[in-house]
mmJSON file of the N, C-alpha and C atoms, coordinates in Angstrom:
{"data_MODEL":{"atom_site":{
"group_PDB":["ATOM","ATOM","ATOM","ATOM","ATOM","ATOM","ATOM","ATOM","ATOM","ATOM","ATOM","ATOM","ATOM","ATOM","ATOM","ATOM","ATOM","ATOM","ATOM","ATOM","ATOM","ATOM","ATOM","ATOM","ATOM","ATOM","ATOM","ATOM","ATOM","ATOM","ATOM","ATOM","ATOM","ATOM","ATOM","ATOM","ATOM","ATOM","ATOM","ATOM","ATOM","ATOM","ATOM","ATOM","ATOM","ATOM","ATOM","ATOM","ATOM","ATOM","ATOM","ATOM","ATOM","ATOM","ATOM","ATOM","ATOM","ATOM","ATOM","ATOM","ATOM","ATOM","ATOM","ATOM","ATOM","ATOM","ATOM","ATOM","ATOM","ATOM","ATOM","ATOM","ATOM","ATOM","ATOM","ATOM","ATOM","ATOM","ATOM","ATOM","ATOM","ATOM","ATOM","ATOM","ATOM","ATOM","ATOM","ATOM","ATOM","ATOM","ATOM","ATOM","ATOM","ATOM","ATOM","ATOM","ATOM","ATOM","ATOM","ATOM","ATOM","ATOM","ATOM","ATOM","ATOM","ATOM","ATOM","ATOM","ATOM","ATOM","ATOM","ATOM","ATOM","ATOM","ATOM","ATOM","ATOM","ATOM","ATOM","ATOM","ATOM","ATOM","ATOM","ATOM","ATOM","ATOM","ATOM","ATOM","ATOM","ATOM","ATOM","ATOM","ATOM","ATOM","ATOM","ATOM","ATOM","ATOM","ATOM","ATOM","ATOM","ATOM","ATOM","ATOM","ATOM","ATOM","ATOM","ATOM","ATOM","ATOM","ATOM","ATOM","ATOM","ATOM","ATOM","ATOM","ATOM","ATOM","ATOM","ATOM","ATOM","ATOM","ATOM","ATOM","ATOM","ATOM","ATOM","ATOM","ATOM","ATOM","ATOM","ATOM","ATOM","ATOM","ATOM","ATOM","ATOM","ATOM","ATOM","ATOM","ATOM","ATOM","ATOM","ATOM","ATOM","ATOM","ATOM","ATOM","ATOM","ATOM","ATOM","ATOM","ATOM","ATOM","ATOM","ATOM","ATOM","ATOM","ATOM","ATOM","ATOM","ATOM","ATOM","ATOM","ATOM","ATOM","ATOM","ATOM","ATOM","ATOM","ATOM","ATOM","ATOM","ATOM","ATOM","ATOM","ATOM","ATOM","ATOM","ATOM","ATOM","ATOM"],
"id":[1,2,3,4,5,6,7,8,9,10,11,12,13,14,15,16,17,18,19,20,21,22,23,24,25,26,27,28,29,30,31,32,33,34,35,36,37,38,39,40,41,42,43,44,45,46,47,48,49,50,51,52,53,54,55,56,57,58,59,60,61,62,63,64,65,66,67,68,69,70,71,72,73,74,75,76,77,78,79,80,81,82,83,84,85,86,87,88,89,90,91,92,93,94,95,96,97,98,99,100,101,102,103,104,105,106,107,108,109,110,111,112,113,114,115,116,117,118,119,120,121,122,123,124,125,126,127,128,129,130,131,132,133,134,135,136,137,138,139,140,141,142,143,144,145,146,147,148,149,150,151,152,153,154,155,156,157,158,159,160,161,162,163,164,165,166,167,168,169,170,171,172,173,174,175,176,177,178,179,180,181,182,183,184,185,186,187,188,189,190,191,192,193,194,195,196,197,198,199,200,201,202,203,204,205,206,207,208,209,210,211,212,213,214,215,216,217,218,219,220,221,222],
"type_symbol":["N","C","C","N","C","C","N","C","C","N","C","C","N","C","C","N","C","C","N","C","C","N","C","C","N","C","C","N","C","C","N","C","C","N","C","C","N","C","C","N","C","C","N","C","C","N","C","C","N","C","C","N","C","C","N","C","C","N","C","C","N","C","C","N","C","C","N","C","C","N","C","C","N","C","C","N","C","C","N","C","C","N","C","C","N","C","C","N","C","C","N","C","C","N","C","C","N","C","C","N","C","C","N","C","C","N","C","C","N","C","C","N","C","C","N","C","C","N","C","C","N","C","C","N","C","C","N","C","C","N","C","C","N","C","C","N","C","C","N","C","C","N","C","C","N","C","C","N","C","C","N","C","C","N","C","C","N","C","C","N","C","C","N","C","C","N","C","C","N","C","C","N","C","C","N","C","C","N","C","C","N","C","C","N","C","C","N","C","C","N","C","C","N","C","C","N","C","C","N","C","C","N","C","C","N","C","C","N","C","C","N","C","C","N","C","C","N","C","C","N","C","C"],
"label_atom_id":["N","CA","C","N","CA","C","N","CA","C","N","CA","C","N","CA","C","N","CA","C","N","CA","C","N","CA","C","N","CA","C","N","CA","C","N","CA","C","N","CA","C","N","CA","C","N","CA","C","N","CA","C","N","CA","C","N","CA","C","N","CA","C","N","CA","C","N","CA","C","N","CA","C","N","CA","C","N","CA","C","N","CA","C","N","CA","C","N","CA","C","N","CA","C","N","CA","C","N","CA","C","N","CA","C","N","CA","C","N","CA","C","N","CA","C","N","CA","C","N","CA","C","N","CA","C","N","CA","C","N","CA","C","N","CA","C","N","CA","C","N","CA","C","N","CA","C","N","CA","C","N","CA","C","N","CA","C","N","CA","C","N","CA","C","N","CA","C","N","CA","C","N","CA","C","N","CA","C","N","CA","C","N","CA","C","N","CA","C","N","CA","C","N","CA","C","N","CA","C","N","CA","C","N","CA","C","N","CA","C","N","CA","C","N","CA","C","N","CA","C","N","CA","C","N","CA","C","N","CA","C","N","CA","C","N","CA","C","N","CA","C","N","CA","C","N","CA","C","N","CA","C","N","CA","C","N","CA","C"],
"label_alt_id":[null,null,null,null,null,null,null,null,null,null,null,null,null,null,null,null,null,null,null,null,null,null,null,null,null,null,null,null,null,null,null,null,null,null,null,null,null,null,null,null,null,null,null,null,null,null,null,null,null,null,null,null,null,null,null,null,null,null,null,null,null,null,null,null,null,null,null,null,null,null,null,null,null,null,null,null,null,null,null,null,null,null,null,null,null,null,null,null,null,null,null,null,null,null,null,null,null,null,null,null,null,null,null,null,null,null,null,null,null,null,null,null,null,null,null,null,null,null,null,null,null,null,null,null,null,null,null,null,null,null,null,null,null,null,null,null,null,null,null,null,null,null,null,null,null,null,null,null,null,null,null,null,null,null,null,null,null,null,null,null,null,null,null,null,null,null,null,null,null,null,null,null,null,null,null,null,null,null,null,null,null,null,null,null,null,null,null,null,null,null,null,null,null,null,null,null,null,null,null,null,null,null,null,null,null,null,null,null,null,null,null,null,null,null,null,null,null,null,null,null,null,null],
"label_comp_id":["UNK","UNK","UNK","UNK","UNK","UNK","UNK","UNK","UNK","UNK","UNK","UNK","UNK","UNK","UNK","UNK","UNK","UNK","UNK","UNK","UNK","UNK","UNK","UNK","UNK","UNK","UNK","UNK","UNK","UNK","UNK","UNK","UNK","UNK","UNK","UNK","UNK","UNK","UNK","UNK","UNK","UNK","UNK","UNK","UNK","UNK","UNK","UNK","UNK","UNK","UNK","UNK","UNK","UNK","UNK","UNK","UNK","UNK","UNK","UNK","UNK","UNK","UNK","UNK","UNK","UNK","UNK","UNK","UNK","UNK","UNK","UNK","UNK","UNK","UNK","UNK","UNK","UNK","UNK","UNK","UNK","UNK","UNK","UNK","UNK","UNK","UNK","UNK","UNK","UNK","UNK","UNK","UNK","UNK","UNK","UNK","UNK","UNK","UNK","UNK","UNK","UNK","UNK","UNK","UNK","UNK","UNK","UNK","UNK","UNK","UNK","UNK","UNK","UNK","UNK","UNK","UNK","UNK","UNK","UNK","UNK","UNK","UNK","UNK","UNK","UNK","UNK","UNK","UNK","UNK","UNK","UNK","UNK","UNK","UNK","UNK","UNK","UNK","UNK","UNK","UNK","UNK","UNK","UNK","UNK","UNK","UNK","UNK","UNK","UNK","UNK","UNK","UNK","UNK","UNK","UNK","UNK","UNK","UNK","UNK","UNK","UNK","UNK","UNK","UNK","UNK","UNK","UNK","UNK","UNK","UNK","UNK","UNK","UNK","UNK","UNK","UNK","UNK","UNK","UNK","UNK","UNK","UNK","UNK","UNK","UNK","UNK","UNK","UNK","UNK","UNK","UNK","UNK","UNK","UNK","UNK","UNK","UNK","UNK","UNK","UNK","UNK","UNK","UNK","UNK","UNK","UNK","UNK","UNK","UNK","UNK","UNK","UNK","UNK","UNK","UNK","UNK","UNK","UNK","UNK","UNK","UNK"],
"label_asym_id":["A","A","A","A","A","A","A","A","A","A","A","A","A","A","A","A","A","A","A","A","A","A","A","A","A","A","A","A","A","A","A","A","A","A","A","A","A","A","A","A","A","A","A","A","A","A","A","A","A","A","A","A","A","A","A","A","A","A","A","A","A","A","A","A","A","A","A","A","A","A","A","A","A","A","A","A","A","A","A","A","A","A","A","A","A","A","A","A","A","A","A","A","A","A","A","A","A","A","A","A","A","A","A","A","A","A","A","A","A","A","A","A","A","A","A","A","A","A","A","A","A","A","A","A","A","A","A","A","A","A","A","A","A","A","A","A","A","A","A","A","A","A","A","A","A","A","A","A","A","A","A","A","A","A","A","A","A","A","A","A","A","A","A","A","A","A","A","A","A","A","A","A","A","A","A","A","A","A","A","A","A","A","A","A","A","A","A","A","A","A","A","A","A","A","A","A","A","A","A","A","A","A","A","A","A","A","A","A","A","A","A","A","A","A","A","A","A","A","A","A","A","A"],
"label_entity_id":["1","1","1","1","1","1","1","1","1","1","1","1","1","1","1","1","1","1","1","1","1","1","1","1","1","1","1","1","1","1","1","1","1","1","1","1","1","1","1","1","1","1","1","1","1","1","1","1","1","1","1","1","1","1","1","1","1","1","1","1","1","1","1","1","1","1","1","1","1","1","1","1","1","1","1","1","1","1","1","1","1","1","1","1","1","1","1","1","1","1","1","1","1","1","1","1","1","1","1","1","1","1","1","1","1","1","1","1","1","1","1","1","1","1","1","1","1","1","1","1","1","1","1","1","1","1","1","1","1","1","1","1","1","1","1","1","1","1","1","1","1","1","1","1","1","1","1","1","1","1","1","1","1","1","1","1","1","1","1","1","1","1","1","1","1","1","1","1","1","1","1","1","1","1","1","1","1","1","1","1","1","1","1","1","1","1","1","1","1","1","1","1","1","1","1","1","1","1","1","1","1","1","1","1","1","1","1","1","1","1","1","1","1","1","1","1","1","1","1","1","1","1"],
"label_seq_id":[1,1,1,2,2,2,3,3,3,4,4,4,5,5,5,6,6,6,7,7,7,8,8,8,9,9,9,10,10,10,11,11,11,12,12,12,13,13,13,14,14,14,15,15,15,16,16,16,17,17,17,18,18,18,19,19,19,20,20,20,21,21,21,22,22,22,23,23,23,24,24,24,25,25,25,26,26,26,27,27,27,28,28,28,29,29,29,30,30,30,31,31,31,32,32,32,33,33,33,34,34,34,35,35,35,36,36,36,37,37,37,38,38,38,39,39,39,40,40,40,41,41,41,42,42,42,43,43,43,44,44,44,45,45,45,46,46,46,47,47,47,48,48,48,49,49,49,50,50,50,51,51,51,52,52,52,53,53,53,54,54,54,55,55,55,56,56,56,57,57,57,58,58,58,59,59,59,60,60,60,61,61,61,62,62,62,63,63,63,64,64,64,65,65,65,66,66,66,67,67,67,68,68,68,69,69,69,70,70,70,71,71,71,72,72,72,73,73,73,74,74,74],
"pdbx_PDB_ins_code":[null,null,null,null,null,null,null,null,null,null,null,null,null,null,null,null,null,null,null,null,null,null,null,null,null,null,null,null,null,null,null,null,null,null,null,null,null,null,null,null,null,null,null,null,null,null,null,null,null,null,null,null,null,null,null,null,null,null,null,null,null,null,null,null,null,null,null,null,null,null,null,null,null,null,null,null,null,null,null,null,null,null,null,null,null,null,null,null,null,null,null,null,null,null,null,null,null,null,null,null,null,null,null,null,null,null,null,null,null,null,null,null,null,null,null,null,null,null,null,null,null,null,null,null,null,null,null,null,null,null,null,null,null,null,null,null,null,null,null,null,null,null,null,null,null,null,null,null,null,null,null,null,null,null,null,null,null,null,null,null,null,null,null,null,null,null,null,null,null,null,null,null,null,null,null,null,null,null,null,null,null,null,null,null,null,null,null,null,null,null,null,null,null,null,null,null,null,null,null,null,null,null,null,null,null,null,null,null,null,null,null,null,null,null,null,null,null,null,null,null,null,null],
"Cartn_x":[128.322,129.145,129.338,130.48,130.668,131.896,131.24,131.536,132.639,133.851,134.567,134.76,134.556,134.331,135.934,136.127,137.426,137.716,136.611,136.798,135.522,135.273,134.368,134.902,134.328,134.844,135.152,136.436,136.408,135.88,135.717,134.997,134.017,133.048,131.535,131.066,130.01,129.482,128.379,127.679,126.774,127.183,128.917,129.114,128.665,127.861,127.261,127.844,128.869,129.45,130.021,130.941,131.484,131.695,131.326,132.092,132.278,133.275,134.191,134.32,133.36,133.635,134.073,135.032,135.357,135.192,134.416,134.186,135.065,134.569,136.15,136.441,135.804,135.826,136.155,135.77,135.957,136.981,137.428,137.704,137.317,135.834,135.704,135.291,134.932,135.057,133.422,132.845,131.387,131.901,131.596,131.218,130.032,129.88,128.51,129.188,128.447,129.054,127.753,128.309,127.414,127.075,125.976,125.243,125.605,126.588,127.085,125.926,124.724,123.954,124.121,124.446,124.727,125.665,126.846,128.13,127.497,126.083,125.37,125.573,125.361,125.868,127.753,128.461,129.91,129.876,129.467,129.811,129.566,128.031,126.335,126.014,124.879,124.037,124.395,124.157,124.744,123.18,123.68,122.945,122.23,120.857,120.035,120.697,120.49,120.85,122.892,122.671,124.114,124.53,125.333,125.78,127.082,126.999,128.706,128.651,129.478,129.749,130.687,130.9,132.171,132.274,133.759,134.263,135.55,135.282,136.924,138.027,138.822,140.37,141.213,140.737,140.722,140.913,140.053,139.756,140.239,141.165,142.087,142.673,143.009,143.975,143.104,141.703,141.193,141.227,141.254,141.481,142.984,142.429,143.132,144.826,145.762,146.692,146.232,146.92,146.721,147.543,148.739,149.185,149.016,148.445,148.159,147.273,146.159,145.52,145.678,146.21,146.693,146.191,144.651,143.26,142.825,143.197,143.413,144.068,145.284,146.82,147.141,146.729,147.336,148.733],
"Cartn_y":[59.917,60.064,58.682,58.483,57.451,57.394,57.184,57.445,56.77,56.854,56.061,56.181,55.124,55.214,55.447,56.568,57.176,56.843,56.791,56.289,56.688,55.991,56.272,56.41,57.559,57.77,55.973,55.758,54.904,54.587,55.686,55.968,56.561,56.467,56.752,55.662,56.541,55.842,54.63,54.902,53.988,53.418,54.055,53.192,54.079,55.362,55.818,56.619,57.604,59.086,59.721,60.586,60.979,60.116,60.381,59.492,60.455,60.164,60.574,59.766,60.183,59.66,60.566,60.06,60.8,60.502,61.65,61.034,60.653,59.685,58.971,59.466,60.325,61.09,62.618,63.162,65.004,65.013,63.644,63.81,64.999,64.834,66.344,65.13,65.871,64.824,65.271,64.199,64.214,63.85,64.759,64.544,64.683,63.223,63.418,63.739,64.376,65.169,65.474,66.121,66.812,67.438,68.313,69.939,70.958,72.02,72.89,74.109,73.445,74.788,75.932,75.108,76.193,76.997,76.751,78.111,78.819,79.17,80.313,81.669,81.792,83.204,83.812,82.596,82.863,83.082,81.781,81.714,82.891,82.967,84.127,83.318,83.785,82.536,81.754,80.992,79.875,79.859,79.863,79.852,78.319,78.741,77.655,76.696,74.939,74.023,73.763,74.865,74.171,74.438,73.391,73.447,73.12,73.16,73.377,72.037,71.062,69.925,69.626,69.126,69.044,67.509,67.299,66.21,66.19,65.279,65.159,65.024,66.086,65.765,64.222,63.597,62.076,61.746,62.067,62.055,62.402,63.624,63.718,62.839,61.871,60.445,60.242,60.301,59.76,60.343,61.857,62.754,62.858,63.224,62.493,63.317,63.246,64.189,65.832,66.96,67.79,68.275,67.864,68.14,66.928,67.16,65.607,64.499,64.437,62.817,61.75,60.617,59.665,58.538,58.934,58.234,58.362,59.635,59.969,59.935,59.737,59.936,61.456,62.423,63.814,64.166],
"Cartn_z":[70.113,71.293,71.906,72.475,72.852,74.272,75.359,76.782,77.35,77.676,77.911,79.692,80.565,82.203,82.666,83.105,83.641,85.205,85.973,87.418,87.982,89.883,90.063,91.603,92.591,93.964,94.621,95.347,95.609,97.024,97.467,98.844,99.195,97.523,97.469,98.947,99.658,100.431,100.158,98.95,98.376,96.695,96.773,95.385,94.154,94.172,92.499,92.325,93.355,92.762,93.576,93.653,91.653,90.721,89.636,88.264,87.295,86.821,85.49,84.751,83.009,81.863,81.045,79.953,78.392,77.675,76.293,75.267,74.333,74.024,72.953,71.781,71.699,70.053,70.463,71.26,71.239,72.466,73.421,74.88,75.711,75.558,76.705,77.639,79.131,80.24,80.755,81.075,81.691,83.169,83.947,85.496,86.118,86.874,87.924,89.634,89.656,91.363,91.946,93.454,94.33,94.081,93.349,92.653,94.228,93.197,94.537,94.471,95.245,95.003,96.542,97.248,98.374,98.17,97.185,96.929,95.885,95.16,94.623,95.144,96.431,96.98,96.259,96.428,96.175,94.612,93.886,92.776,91.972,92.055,90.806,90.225,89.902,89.379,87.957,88.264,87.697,86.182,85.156,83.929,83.907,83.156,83.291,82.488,82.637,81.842,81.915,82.934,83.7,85.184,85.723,87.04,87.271,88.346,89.165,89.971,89.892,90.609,91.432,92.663,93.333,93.564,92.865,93.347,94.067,94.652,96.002,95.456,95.936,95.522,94.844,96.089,95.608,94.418,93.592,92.096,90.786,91.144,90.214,89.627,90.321,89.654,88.583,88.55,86.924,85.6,85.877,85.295,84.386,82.735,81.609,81.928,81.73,81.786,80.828,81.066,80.985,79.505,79.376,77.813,77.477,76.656,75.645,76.167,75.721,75.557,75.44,76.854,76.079,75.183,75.598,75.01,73.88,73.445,71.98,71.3,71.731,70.939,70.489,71.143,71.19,71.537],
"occupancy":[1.0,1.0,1.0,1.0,1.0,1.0,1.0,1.0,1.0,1.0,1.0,1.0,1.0,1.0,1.0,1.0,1.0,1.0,1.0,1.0,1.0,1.0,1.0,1.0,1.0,1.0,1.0,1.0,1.0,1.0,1.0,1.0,1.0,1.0,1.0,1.0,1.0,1.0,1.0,1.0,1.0,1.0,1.0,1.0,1.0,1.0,1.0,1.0,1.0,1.0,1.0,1.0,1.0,1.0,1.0,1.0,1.0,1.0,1.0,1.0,1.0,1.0,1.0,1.0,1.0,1.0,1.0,1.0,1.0,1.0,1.0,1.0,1.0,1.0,1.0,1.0,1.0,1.0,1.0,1.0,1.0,1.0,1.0,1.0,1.0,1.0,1.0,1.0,1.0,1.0,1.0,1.0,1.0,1.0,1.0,1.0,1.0,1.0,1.0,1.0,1.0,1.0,1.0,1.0,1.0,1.0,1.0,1.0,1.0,1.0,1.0,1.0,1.0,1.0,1.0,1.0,1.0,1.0,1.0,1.0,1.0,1.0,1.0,1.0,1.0,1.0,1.0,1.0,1.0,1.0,1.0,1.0,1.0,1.0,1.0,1.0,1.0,1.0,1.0,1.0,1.0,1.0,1.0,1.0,1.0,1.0,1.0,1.0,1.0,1.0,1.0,1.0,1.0,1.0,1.0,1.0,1.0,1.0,1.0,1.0,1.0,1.0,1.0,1.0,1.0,1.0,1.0,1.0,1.0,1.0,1.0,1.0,1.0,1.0,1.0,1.0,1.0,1.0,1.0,1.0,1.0,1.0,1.0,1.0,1.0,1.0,1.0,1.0,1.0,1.0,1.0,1.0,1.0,1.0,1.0,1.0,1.0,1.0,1.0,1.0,1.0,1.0,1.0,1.0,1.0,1.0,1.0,1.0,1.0,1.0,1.0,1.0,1.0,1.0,1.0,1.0,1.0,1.0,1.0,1.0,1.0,1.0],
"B_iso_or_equiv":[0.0,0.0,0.0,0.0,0.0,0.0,0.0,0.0,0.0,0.0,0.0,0.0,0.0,0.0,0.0,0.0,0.0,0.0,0.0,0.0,0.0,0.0,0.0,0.0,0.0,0.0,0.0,0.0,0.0,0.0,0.0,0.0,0.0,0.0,0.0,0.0,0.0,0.0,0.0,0.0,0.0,0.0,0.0,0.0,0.0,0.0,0.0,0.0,0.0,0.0,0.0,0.0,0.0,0.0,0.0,0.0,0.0,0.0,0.0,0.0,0.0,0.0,0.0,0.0,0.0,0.0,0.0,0.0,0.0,0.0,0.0,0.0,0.0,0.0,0.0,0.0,0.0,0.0,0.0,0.0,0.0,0.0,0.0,0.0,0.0,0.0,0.0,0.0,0.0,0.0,0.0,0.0,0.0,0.0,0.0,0.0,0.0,0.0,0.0,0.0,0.0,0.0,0.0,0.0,0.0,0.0,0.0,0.0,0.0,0.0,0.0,0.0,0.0,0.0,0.0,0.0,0.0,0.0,0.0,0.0,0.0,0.0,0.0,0.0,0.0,0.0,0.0,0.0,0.0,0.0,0.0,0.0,0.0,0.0,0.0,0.0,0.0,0.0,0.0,0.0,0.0,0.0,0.0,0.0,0.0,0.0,0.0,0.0,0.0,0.0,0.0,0.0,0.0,0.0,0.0,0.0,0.0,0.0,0.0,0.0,0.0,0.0,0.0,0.0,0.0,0.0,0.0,0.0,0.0,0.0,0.0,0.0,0.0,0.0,0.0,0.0,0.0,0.0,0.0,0.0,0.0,0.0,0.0,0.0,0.0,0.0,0.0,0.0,0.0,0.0,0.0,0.0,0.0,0.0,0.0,0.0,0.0,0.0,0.0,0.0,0.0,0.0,0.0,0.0,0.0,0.0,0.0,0.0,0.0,0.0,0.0,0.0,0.0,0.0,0.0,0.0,0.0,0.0,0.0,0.0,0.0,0.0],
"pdbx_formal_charge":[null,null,null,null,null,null,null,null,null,null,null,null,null,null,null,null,null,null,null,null,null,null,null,null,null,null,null,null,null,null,null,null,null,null,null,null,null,null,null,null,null,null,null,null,null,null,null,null,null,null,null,null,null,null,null,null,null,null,null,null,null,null,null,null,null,null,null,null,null,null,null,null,null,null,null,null,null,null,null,null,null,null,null,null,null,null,null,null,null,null,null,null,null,null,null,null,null,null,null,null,null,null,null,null,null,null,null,null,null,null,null,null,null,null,null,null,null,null,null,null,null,null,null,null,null,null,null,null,null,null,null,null,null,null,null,null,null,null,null,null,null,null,null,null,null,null,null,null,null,null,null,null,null,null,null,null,null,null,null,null,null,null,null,null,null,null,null,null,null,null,null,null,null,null,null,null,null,null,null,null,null,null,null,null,null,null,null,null,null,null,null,null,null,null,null,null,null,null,null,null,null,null,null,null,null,null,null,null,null,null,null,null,null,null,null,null,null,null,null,null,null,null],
"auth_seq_id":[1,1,1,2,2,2,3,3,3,4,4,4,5,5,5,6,6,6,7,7,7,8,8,8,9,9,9,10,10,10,11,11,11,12,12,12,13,13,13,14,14,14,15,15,15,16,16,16,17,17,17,18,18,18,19,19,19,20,20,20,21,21,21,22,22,22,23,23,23,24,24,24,25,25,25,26,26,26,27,27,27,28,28,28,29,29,29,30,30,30,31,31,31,32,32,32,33,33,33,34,34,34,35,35,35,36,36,36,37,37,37,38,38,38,39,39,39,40,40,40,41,41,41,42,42,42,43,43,43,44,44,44,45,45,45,46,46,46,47,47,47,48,48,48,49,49,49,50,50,50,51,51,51,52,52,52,53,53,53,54,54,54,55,55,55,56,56,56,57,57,57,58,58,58,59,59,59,60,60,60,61,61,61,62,62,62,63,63,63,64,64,64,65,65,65,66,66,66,67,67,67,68,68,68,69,69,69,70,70,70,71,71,71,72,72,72,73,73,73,74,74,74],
"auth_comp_id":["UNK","UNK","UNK","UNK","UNK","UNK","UNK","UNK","UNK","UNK","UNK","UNK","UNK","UNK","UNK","UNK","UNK","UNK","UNK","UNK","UNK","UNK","UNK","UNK","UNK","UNK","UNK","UNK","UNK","UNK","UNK","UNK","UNK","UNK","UNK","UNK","UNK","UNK","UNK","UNK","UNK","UNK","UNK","UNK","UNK","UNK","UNK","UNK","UNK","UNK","UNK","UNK","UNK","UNK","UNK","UNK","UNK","UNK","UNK","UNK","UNK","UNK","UNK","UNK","UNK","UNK","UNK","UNK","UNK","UNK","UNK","UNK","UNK","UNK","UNK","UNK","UNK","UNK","UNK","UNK","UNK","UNK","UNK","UNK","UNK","UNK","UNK","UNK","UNK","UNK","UNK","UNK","UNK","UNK","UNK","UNK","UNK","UNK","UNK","UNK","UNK","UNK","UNK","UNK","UNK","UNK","UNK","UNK","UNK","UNK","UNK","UNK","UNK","UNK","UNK","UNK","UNK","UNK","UNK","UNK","UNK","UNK","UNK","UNK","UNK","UNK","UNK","UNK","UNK","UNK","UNK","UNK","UNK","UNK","UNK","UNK","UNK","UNK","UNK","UNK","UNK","UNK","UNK","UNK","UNK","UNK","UNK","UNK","UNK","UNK","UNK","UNK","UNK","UNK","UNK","UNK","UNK","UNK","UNK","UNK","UNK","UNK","UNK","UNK","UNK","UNK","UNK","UNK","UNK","UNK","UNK","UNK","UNK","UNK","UNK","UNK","UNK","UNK","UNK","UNK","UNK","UNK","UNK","UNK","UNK","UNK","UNK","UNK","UNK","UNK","UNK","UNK","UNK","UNK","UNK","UNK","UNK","UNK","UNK","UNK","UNK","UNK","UNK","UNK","UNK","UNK","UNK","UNK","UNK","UNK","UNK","UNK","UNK","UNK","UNK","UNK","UNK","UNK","UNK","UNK","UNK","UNK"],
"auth_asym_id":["A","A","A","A","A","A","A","A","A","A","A","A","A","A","A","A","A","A","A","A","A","A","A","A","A","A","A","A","A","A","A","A","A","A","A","A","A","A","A","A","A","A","A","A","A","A","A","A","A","A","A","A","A","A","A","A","A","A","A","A","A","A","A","A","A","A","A","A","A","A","A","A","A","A","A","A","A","A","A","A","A","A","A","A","A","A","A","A","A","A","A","A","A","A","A","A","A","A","A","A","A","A","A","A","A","A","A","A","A","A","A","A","A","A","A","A","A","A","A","A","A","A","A","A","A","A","A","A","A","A","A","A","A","A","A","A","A","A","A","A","A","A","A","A","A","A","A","A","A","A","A","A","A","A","A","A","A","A","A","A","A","A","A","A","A","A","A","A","A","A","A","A","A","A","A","A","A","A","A","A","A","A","A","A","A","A","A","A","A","A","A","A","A","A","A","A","A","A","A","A","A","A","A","A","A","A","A","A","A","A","A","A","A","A","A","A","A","A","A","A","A","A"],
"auth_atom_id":["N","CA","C","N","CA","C","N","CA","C","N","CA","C","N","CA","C","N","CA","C","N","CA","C","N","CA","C","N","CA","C","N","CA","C","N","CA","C","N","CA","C","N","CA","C","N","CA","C","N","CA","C","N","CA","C","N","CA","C","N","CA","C","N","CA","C","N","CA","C","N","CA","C","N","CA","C","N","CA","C","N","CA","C","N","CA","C","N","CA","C","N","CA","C","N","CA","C","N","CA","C","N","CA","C","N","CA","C","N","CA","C","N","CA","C","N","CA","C","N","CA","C","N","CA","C","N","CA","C","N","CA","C","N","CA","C","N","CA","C","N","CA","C","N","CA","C","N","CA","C","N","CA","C","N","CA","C","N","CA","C","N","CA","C","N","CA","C","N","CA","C","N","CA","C","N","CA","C","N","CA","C","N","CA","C","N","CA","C","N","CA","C","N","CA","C","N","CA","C","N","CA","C","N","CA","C","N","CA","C","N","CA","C","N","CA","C","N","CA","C","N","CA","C","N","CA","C","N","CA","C","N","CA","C","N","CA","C","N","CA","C","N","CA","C","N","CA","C","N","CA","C","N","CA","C","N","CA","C"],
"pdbx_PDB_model_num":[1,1,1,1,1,1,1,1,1,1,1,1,1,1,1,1,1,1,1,1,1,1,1,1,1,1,1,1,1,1,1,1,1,1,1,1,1,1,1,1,1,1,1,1,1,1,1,1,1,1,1,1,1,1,1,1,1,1,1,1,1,1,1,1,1,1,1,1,1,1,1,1,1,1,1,1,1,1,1,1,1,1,1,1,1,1,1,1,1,1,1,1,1,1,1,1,1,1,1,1,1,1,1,1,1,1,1,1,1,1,1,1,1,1,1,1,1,1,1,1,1,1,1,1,1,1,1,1,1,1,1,1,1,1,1,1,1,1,1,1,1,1,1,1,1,1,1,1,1,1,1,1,1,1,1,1,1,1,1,1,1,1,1,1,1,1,1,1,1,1,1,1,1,1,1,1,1,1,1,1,1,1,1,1,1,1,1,1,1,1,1,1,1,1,1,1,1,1,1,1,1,1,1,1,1,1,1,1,1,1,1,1,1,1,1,1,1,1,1,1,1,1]
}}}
């Protein structure tokens, strides 16, 4: 696997997150976010060895286009 850095909140208060990477080989997208454990009541429980992350609207801009990869050449 090999991580390619997609963006990072530009109005992180301390600079570490959100961040959005893709992998350069499968382009699935790794996000680090806020762990939404207080929307458990809304969501149901959330399965072990995964979570729900929220990042700010803001952020979309890093996010790859939706038909086609342009990182991949899809």
């Amino acid at each position: 696997m090999s991580l390619e850095f997609l963006g990072k909140d530009p109005d992180s208060p301390n600079g570490g997150s959100p961040t959005i990477w893709q992998d350069s080989e499968t382009g699935d997208l790794w996000i680090q976010g806020w762990a939404a454990q207080d929307l458990v009541a809304e969501i149901g429980k959330i399965p072990d060895g995964e979570a729900v992350v929220r990042i700010p609207r803001r952020m979309l801009q890093f996010l790859p286009e939706v038909n086609g990869d342009l990182r991949r050449g899809d």
